[in-house]
C-alpha positions in Angstrom: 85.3 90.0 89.5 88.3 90.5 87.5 91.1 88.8 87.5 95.0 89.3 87.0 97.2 88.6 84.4 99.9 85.7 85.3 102.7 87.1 83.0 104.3 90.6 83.2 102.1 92.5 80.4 103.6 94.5 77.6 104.0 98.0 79.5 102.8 100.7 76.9 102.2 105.0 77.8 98.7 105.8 78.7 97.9 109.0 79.5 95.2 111.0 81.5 94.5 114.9 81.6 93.4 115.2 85.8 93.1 119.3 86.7 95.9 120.7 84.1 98.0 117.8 84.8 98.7 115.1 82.2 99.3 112.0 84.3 101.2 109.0 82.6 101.7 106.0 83.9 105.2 104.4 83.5 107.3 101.3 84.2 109.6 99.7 86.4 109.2 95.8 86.5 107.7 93.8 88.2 108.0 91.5 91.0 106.5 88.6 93.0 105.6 88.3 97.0 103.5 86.0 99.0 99.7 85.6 98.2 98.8 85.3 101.7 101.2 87.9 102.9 99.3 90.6 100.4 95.9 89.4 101.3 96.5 88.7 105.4 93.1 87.5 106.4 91.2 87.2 103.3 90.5 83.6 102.6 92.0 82.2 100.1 89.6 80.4 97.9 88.8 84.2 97.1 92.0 85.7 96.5 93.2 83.1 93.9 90.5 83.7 91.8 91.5 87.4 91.9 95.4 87.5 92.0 96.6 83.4 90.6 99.5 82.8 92.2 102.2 80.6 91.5 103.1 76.7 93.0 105.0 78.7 95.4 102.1 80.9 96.6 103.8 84.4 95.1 101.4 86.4 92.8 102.7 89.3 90.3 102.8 92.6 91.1 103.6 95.6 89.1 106.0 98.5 90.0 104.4 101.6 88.3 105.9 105.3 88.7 103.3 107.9 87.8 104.6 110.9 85.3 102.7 114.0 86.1 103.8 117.3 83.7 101.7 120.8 83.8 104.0 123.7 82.3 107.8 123.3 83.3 106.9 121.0 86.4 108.3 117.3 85.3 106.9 115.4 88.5 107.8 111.4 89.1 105.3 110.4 91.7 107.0 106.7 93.3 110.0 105.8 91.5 109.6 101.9 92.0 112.6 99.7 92.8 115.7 100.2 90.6 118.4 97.7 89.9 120.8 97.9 93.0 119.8 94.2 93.7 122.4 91.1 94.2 121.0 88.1 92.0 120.3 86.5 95.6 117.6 89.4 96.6 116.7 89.0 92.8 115.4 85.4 93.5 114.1 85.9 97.0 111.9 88.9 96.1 111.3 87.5 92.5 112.0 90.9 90.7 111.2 91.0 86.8 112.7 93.4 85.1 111.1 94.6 82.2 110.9 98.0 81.0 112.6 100.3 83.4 111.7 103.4 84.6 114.6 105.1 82.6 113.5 103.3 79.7 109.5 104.8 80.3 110.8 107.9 80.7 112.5 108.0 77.5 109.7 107.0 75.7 107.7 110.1 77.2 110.6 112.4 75.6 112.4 112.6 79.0 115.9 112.6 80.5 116.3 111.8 84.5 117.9 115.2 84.3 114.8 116.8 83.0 112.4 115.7 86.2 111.8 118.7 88.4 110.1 116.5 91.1 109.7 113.3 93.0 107.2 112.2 95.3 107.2 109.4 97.4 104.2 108.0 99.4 106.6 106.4 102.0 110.1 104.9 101.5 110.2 101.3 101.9 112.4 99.7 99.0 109.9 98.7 96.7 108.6 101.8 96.0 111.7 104.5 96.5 114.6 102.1 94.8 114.8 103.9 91.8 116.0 106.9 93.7 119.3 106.4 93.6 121.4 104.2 90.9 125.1 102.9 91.4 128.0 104.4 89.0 131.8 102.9 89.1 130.4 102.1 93.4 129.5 105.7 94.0 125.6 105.6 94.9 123.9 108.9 93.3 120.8 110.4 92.8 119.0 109.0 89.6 117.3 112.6 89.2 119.8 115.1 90.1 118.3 118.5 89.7 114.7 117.1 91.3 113.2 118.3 94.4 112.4 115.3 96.3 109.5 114.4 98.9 109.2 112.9 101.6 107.1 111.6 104.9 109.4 113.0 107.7 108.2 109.9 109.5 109.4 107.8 106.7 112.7 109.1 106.6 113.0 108.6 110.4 112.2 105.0 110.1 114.7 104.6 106.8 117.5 105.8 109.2 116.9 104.6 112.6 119.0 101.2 112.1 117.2 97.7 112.9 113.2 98.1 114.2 110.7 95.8 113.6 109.9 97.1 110.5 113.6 97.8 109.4 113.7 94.7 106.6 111.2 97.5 104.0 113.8 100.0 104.3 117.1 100.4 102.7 118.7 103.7 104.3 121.1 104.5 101.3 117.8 105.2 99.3 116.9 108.2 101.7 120.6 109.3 103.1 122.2 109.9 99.2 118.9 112.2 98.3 119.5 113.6 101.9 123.3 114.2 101.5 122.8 115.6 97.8 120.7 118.4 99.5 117.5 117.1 96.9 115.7 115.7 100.3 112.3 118.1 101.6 110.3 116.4 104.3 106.5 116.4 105.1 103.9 116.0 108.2 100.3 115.1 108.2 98.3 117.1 105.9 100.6 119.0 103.0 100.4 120.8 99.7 103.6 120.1 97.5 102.6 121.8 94.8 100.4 124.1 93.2 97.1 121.4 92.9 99.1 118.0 94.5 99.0 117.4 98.2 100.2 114.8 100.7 97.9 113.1 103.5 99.7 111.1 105.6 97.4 108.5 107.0 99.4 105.5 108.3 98.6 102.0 108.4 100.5 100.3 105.8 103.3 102.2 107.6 104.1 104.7 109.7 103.9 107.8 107.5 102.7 105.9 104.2 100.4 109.1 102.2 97.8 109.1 99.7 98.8 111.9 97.1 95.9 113.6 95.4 95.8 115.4 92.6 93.5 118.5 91.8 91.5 117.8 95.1 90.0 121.5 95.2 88.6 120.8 91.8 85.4 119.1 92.1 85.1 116.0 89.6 88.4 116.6 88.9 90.7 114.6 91.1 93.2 112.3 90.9 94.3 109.9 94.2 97.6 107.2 94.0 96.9 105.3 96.3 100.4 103.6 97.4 100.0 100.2 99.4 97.1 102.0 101.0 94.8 100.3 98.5 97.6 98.5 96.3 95.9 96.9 93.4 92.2 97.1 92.3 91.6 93.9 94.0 91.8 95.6 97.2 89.3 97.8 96.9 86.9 96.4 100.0 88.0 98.1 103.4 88.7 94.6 105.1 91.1 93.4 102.7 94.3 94.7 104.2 97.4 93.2 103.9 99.6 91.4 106.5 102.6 93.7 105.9 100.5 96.6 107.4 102.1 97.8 110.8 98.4 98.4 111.9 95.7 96.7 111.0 93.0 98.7 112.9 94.5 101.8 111.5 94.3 100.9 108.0 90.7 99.7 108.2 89.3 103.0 109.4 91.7 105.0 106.8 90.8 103.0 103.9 86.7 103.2 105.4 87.2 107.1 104.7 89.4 107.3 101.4 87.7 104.6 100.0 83.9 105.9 100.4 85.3 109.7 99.4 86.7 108.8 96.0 83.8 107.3 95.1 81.4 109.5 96.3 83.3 112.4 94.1 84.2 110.2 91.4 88.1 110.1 91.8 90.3 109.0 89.4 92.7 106.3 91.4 96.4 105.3 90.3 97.4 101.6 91.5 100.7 101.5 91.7 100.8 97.6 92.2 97.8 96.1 90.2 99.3 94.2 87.0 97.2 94.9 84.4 95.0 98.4 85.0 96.6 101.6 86.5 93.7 103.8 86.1 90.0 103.2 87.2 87.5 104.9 89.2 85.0 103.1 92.9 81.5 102.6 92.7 79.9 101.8 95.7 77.4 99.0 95.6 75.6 98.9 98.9 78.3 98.3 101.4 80.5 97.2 98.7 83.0 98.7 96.1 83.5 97.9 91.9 86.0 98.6 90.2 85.4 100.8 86.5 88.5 100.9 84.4 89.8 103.9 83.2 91.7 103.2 79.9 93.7 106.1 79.2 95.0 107.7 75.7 97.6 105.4 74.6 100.7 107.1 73.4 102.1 109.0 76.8 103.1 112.5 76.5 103.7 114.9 74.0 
């Protein structure tokens, strides 16, 4: 059992090639939430010795886009969660900021401008922030000549006003893409682009996706796996978190993702886990481990 680091690690490029795609994974901060709140019923003897928390119960998270490039298609797959926070919100959700996502771009020999894509797995604040950035109080679009994707569910529930669910979503971060004309929806089962498809599986949320990558190339795939398995400490079907909208939903989704990727050996990206964003599932009776993946350090070319 592996456990996570306490302090925001040094973020540095590592790179993977995954079916013609070089995937890198970048940078946005970090933040803190709830131990309990990200584990839900798992006791807590056991998630401590996974995921330390603070005195004041909050364990680190990380808040890691994914760079995917394969000819002239510059792909950001989950943009984390920007800096259009008041130092209030700051405090209460604990944000670190550390290198940004601009900042892990230009280290990959990127501009904003340069991105021809964006992905999202689903839209709640944490993970679609970085969308859109505030200039002289005009909101805009942080990649202005990208095509950006979304859940058609998820962009319902961003604009729909106050729901039980409302306090994850932050409407401007959907409406500005929207209003720009940069905004294409998705539903259930969809192809994106040539080799990277959507499969929109609920749970978490209503229209939260897994996005694979190369899934038509056997022992050649690639799965991000969102806050549908957040860190590599969630790994075991059971251990869902309390912020999912339904519980018995997630269980049977992650029963089925789970058991595929490691029957075919997928490569999964964690998009929350502190210290590792690459590894691969064994499964060990009716259990999962975790293999790391290191990656070539360095980014892209």
């Amino acid at each position: 059992m592996h456990q996570a680091s306490l302090e925001p690690p040094v973020w540095e490029p590592r790179s993977l090639e995954v079916a013609g795609w070089r995937i890198t994974a970048l940078c946005d901060g970090f933040m803190r939430l709830d131990g309990g709140s990200m584990w839900g019923v798992v006791p807590a003897n056991l998630w401590r010795k996974m995921t330390p928390p603070l005195d004041d119960n909050t364990i680190l998270l990380a808040l890691r886009p994914f760079l995917l490039e394969r000819d002239d298609m510059k792909v950001v797959l989950e943009v984390g969660i920007g800096d259009r926070w008041t130092e209030k919100q700051r405090r209460i959700y604990h944000i670190v900021p550390t290198t940004s996502l601009g900042e892990s771009l230009e280290a990959c020999g990127l501009s904003p401008q340069e991105v021809t894509h964006v992905i999202a797995s689903h839209n709640h604040w944490d993970h679609i922030g970085h969308q859109v950035i505030e200039r002289e109080g005009e909101l805009l679009p942080f990649f202005p000549a990208a095509r950006h994707f979304a859940s058609a569910t998820e962009v319902a529930n961003a604009k729909r006003g106050r729901h039980a669910r409302s306090g994850s979503y932050r409407s401007e971060d959907t409406t500005v893409i929207e209003e720009a004309g940069l905004l294409e929806t998705y539903s259930g089962d969809a192809e994106l682009l040539p080799g990277i498809r959507a499969h929109e599986v609920g749970g978490h949320s209503q229209g939260v996706s897994l996005i694979t990558v190369g899934e038509d190339e056997p022992g050649d795939t690639a799965v991000f796996w969102s806050d549908v398995v957040p860190t590599t400490h969630h790994i075991q079907p059971p251990y869902i978190m309390a912020y999912d909208v339904d519980v018995p939903l997630s269980y049977e989704q992650r029963s089925i993702w789970l058991e595929r990727a490691a029957k075919e050996g997928w490569l999964g990206l964690f998009y929350h886990d502190v210290d590792h964003p690459f590894g691969r599932l064994k499964q060990d009776g009716r259990r999962y481990e975790f293999e790391l993946v290191e990656g070539e350090l360095g980014g892209s070319d």
